[in-house]
N, C-alpha and C positions, 0 to 999 in steps of 0.2 A: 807690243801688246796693244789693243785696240778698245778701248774703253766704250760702252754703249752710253756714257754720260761723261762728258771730260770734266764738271765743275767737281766730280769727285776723286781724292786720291786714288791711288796704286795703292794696295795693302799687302806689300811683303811680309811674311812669317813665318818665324820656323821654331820647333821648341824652344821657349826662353825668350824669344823677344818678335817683336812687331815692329816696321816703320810703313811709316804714309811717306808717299814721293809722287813727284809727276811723271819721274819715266827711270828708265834702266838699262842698261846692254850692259851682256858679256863682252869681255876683253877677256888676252891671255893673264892677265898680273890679278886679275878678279872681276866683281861686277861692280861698277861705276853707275851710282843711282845720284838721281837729282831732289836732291829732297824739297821739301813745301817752300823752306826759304830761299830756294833759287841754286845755293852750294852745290859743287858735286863733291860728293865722297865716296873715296873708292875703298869697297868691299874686299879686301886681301882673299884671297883663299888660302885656307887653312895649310898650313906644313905637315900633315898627317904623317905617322907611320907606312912605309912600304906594307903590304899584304901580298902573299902569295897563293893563287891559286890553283891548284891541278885540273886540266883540262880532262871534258870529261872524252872518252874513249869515242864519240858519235863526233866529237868536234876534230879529234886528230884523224877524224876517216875522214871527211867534209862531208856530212850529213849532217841533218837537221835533227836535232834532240826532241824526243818524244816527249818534253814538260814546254816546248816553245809552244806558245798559242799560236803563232804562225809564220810561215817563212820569212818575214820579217824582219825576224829579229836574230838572222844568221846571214849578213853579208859578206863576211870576208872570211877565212881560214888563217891559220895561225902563221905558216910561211911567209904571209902577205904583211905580217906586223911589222914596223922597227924600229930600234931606239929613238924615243921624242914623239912617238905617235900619238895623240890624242885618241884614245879610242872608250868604247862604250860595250861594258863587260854585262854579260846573261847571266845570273849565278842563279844556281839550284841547288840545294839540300839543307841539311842543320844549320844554325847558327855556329859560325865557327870550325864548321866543315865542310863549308858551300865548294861545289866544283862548278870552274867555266863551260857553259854550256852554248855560249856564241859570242862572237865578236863582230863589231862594225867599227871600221876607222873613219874619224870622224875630220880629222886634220892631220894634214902631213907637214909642218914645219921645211920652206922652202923648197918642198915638193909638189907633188900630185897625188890626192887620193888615188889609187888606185880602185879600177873598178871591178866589181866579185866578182870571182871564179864561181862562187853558187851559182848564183844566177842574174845574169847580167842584163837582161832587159829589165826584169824585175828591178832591179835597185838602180838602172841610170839615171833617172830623176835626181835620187836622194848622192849619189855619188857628184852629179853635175851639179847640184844645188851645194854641195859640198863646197868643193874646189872654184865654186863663182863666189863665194862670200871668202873664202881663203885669198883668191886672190885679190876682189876688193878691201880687204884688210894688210896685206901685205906689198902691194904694188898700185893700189890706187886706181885699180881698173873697175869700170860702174858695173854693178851688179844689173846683168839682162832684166828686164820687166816679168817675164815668166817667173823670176827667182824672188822677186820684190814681197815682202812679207806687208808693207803698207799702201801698196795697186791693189790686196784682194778683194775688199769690199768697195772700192773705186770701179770694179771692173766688173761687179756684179749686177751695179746699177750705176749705166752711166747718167749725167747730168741732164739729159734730153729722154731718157726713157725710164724715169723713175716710176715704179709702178701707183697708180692713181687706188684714193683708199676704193673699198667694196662699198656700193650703193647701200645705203640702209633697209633693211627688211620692210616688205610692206605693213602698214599699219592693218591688225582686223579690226572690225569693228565690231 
């Protein structure tokens, strides 16, 4: 995360509680934040309940659901899943009767995401952007600069061409 002022905390919150830190990453055991006092302390994730959901009829054709805002949010088909995947479910209807209306795999545990059958030019970025932080996490190889989440405002204005403010409006008189 990139702060427009660093002398101010990070304000994590979620129903029921707030914390102030100086920074945060996800890990697989949880998320590991550094709080004001310099500590890290890591955030478990929760042991939840298993939930089951019925895929909806558009996602076992591999078409795109007519509630997706955009193809987007439909990279991978359900063959493509497998046990230990980290993935990122689309649910639509009732509470409590929600059906899967798309899937993206997000991590493959000692694997390779694989990249969609949807559509594969479309989602190569988010697939290769994938599997470069997978495997700097896993094998210690340096995440490319393209992939870099703190080069992007480094790269927007480099140190020799930072833009100069606007000259002040003429005075009338």
């Amino acid at each position: 995360m990139v702060r427009d002022d660093p002398t101010k905390p990070i304000v994590l919150s979620d129903p029921g509680w707030e914390l102030d830190c100086h920074t945060y990453r996800a890990t697989p055991e949880g998320m590991v934040v550094t709080v004001l006092s310099g500590q890290e302390v890591l955030v478990r994730n929760a042991d939840l309940p298993t939930h089951r959901f019925p895929a909806a009829p558009a996602l076992l054709h591999g078409t795109p659901h007519r509630v997706l805002p955009s193809p987007k949010h439909h990279c991978h088909l359900l063959p493509d899943v497998r046990v230990g995947d980290k993935v990122q479910l689309y649910l639509f209807g009732a509470l409590g009767k929600e059906e899967c209306v798309g899937v993206t795999i997000l991590r493959r545990p000692g694997g390779r995401v694989p990249h969609s059958a949807v559509n594969p030019e479309f989602f190569r970025g988010l697939t290769d952007r994938n599997n470069a932080y997978q495997d700097h996490e896993e094998l210690g190889t340096p995440i490319p600069d393209r992939f870099r989440r703190d080069l992007r405002r480094l790269r927007a204005f480099p140190p020799d061409e930072t833009p100069a403010a606007p000259p002040p409006p003429p005075k009338r008189p």
